[in-house]
N, C-alpha and C positions, 0 to 999 in steps of 0.2 A: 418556565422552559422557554427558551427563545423560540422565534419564528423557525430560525433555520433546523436548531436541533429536533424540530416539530415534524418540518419537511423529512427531515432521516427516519424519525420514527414510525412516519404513513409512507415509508415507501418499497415496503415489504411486499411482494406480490408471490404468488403458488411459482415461480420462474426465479426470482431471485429477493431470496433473502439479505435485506443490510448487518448480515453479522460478520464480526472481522472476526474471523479464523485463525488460532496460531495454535503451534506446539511448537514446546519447551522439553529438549532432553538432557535429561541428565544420567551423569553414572551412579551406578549401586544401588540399592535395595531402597524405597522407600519407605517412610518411619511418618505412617499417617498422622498419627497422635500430634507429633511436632510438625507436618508441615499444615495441617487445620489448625494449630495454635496459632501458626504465624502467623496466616491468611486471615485468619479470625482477631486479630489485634493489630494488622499492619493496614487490610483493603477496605474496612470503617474509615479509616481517616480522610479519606474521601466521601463524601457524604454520596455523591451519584450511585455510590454499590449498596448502599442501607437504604436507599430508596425505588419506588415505582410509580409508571406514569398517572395521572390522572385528570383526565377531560370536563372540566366544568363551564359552563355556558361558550364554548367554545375553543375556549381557551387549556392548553395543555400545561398542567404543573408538575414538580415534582414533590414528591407527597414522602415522607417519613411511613416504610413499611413496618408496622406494630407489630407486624407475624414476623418479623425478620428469624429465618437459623440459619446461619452457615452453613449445618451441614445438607440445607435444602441446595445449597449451589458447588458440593463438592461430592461425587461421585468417585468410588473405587471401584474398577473395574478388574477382577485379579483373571490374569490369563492362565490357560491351563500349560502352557508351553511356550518355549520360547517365541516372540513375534517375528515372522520376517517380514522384511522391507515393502512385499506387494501388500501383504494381511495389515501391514498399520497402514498402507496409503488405502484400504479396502474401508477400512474399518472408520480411519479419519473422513473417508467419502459420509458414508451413512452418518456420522453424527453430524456433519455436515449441514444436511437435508431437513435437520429437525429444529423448528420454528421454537425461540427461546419463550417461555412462560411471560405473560404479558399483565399477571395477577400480581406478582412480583419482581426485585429488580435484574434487569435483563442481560443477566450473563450468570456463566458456569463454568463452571473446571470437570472434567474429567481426566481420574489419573489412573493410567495402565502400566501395570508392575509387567514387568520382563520384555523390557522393549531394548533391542541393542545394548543388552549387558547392564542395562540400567531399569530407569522409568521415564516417563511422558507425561507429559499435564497438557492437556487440550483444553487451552483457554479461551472463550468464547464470550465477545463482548457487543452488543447490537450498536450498530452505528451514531445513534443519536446520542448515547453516553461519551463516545469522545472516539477522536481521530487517531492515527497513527501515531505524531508526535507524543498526546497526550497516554497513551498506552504506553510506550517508551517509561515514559515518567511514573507513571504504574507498578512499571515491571522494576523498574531499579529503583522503588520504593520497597517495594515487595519483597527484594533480594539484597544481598550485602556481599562486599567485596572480598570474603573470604568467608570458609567453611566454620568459624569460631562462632558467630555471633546468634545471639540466642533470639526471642521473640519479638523484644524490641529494636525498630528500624531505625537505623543511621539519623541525626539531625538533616545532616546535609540534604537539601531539600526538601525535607517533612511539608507536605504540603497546610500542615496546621503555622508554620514559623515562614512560611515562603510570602513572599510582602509582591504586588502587582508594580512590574519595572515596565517605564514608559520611555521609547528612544524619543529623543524630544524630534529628530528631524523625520523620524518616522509619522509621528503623530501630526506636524507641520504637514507633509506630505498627504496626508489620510483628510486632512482637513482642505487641503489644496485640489484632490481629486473635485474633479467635476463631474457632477450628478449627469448634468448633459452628457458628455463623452461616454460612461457607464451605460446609460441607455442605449449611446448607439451602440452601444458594443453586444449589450443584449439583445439589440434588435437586428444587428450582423447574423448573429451566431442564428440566430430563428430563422435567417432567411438565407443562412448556404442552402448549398442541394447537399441530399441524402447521402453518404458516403458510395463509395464505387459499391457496384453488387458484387459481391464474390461471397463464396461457402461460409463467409465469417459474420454477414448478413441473413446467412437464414432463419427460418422461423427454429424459434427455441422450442424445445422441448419439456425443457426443467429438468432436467437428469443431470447433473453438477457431475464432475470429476476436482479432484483436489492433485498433485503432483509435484514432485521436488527431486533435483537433482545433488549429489554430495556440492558441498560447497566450493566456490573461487577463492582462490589467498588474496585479499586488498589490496596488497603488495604491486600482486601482477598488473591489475588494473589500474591500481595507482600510479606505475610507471609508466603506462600507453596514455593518460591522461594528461600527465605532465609532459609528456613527450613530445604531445600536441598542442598543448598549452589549452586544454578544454576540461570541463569539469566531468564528474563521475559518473552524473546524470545524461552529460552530452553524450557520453560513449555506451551506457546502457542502450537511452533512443536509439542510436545506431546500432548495436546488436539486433534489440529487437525488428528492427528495420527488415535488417537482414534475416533473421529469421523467419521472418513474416514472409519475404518477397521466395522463399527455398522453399516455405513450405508449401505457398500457393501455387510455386509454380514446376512443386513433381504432383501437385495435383492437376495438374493440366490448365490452372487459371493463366489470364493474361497477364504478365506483370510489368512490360514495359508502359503503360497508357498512363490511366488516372492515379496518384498516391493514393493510398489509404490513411486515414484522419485517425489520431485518437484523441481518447481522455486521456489528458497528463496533468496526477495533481499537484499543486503551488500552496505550499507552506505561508500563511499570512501570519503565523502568528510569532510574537515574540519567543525565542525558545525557553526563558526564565520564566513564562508564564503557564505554559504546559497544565502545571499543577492543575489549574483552574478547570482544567478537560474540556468539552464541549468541542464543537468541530470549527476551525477559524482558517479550510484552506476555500482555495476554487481549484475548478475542471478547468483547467483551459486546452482548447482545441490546435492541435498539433497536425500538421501534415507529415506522414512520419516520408522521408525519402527511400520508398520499396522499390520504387521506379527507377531505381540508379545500380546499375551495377555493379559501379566500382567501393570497393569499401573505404578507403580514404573518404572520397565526395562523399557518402552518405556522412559519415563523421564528420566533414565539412558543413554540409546540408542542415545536417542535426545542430550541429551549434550553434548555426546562425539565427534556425530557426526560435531554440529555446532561449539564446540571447533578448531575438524582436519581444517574446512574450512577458522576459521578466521586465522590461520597459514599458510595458502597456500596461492599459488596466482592464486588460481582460479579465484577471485572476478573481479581482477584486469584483467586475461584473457578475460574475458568475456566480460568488459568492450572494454578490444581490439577489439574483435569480434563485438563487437556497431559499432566503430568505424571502422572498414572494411569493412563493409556491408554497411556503409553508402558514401564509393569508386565505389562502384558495382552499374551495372546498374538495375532496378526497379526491373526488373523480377529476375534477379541471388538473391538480397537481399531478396525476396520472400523467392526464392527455400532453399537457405541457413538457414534463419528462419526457415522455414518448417523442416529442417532436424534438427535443433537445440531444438525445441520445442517439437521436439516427444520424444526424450527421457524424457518427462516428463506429468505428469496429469494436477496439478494444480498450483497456483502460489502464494505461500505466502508472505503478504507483512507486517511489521510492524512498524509503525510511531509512534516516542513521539509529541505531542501535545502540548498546550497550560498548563501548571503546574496550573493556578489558572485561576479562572472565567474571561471571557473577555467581552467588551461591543461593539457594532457598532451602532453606532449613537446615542445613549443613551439608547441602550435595550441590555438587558441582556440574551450572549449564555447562553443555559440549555445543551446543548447538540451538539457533532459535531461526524457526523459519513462519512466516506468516502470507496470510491471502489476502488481495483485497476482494470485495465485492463487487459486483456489477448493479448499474440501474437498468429500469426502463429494455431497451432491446439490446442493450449490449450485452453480450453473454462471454465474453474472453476476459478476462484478467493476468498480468501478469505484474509481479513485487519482486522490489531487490530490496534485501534489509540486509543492512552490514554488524556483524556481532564479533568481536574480541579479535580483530585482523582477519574476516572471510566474511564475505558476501554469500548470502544464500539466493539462491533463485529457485522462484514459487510459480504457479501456473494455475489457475482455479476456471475452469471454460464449462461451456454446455454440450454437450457433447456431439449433439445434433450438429453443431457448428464443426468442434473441434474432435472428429471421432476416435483419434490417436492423438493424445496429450501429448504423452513420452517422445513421439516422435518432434512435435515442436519445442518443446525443452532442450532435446538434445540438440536440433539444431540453431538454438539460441547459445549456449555453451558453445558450437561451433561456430556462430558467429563473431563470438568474444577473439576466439582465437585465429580467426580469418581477420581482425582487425588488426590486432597484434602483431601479427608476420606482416600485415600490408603496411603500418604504417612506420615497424623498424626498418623495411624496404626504403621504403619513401626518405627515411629520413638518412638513410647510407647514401641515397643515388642525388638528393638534395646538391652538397656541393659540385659533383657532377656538372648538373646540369645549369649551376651556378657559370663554373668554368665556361661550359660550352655557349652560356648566352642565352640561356632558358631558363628564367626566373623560377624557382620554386613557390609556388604560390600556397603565405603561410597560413594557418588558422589563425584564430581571436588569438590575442595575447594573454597569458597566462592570466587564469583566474583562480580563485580559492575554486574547491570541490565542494 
């Protein structure tokens, strides 16, 4: 087991579990029989799921479980009536809460018949098995591009035929980084000050909430992106921005002063290499613009910022910093977390998805929404995963912190579309003020998303 996937796996505390959270909905009736077949002949082929951890003279391995059964990691939960919408977000809280068996390997399915006309699989995976991207890779091993296909999983990617692809200027680059520069950069980030105090800072409680709002069409979003000539991540950060700064400030916080910092995680790894799972991004620290009123500038603000960072090597610092703390003994990687995690609020995560409709077992995803995790004292989360043209947005907080989820979800939704009216404005009054002698001042030049 790597250093770093070591650090994911001691970093479970009674406040915040490292399990990544998702449900999968789908329409019509459930057909256990066939979708334990599937799961039982497709999610072996990763060896991470047939195995558990094991601690020998220090060192953590991963070990071949001899007790392995499937159906120890697929639960059927049959409801007596149909589920609404508060009773599965009730019910996804509580399973939430519960710490995944550590005797075996560390994830589960639970599947709930009669949820929205359908069923549900709450798939639960602990952190140190593999990251966002590699889940992705998971799930559309797991699943097939239409309702026909029987037990056996598509070649296409099979992770047993999938070959290790290396960018040659990437790996040039990876070998060019400078050890020195990485340090300072670890030794930056230990020596900001605490993030600003506000309600998003207090003492956690551990009482989780999980939340989700019906989805955005990609479409929309993808045309206020291109609009702007910034990617899809830059105009997330700016919602959330904006949501952040509405909702601290009908709670009476200040919000013209200090920004608030987050965690924003950065993809290191190649995406052909997924298969391989394991965790290959960094946290890099972000000053989200809450302090800006106008929604344009914060979109401005936000790009610029997530720009400086893909050119640094913070991501990759950080990363280092995984992997150091996963050298250290339990309590030092505690305390180090702790010191790491304060300089920030909350922890923005954002996953591509599945591009087109997927099937498992013969029934058809409607929908895939997922949470990230919090470390250390950050107790807010919020995920944007885009699935088959729609973005879901997720919201997983401590409640202590965030005592009305709902209310900040929604007003992240309203800051999508507070962006959207501000910056088709902008771009109407543009020649305008062209005319008149008053440059319109552009964003970055079109990037991929």
């Amino acid at each position: 087991m790597t250093r770093r996937d070591y650090a994911w796996h001691r970093m479970d505390t009674n406040k915040n579990l490292m399990v990544i959270n998702s449900i999968l909905l789908f329409e019509g009736e459930v057909d256990m029989e066939r979708l334990v077949s599937t799961i039982a002949h497709r999610l072996p082929n990763y060896p991470r799921f047939t195995q558990k951890v094991v601690t020998r003279w220090g060192r953590a391995h991963w070990v071949e479980d001899e007790e392995f059964n499937i159906l120890d990691h697929i639960k059927h939960e049959r409801m007596v009536e149909e589920v609404s919408r508060a009773e599965l977000q009730n019910h996804l809280t509580r399973i939430a809460h519960l710490p995944l068996a550590t005797d075996r390997p560390m994830w589960h399915m639970t599947v709930l018949d009669r949820v929205n006309g359908g069923h549900a699989i709450v798939f639960r995976v602990h952190h140190c098995i593999t990251d966002g991207l590699g889940l992705v890779h998971v799930l559309n091993h797991l699943t097939d591009d239409n309702g026909l296909h029987g037990r056996t999983p598509s070649p296409v990617g099979h992770p047993h035929r999938a070959a290790v692809t290396g960018n040659p200027v990437c790996f040039n680059l990876a070998r060019a980084v400078s050890w020195l520069k990485i340090a300072g950069h670890v030794t930056r980030l230990s020596m900001l000050w605490p993030d600003a105090r506000t309600r998003l800072k207090a003492p956690m409680h551990g009482e989780k909430q999980l939340v989700w709002l019906p989805p955005l069409e990609m479409d929309r979003v993808r045309t206020l992106s291109k609009r702007m000539g910034v990617t899809l991540n830059d105009v997330w950060v700016a919602a959330v921005s904006g949501a952040l700064r509405a909702y601290l400030s009908s709670n009476g916080e200040q919000v013209d002063g200090r920004a608030l910092r987050a965690a924003v995680t950065f993809n290191l790894r190649e995406k052909a290499n997924a298969f391989q799972l394991g965790n290959e991004f960094g946290l890099v620290a972000v000053e989200l613009p809450t302090n800006v009123d106008d929604p344009c500038q914060r979109l401005r603000q936000s790009s610029a910022r997530m720009t400086a960072i893909k050119r640094s090597h913070q991501p990759r610092a950080t990363m280092t910093f995984l992997s150091i703390a996963g050298c250290l003994p339990t309590a030092l990687q505690h305390f180090a977390l702790n010191l790491f995690t304060s300089k920030g609020s909350v922890v923005l995560t954002n996953i591509e998805g599945p591009g087109s409709r997927r099937y498992l077992a013969g029934s058809r995803m409607t929908d895939l929404i997922c949470w990230v995790p919090q470390a250390g004292k950050l107790g807010v989360g919020l995920a944007f995963i885009s699935y088959a043209g729609q973005i879901q947005l997720a919201l997983f907080v401590d409640t202590d912190q965030v005592p009305d989820p709902d209310r900040l979800m929604a007003l992240t939704v309203e800051a999508f579309a507070e962006l959207e009216t501000a910056t088709r404005a902008m771009m109407e009054t543009a020649p305008e003020q062209a005319v008149e002698g008053v440059p319109a001042v552009p964003l970055a030049s079109a990037r991929a998303a």
